[in-house]
N, C-alpha and C positions, 0 to 999 in steps of 0.2 A: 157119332162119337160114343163110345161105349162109357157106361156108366160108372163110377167108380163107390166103393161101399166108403161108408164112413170108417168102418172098423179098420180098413187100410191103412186110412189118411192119418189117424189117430195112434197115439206112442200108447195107449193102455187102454183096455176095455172100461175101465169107468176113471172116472177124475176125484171120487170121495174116499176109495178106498184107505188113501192116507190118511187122510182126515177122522176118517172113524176107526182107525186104528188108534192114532194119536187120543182122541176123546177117551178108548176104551183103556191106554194105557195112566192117562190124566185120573182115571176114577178108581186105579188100583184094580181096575178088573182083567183075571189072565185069560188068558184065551179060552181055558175048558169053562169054565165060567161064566162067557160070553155066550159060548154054546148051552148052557144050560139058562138064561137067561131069554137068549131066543127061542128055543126049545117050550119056553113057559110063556110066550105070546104068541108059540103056534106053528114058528117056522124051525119045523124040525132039518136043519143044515148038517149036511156033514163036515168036519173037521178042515177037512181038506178044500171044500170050498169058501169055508169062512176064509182061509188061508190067501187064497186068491183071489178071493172080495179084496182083503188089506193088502195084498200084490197088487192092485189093480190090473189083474191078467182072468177075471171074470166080470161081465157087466151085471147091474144090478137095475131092477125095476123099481117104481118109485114108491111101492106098496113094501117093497124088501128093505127098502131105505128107513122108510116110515118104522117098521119094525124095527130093526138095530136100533133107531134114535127112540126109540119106547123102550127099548130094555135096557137102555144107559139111563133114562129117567131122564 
């Protein structure tokens, strides 16, 4: 029986994307913003992928996670 990926099975590449959108919009912070906020703990991200972090249509590692929730404080 061949194997199946989880990414398949699964409706979106991560489950928090929402959620740290929603946080980021809760604190008044805009999106460029966010990116200069990450940018200043290290993880230099492009635009475009913060984008689809909050689409949930990129996954995220749990080090990348850690970051965004450091730079909403």
């Amino acid at each position: 029986m061949p194997q199946r990926s989880i990414h398949r099975l699964a409706k979106s590449a991560n489950i928090v994307g929402k959620r740290l959108r929603k946080l980021r919009e809760a604190a008044g912070i805009s999106h460029v913003a966010m990116l200069e906020l990450l940018r200043a703990k290290g993880w230099d991200i492009d635009p475009a992928v913060l984008s689809r972090i909050e689409q949930e249509r990129r996954s995220l590692t749990d080090i990348e996670i850690d970051c965004f929730l450091q730079a909403l404080g």
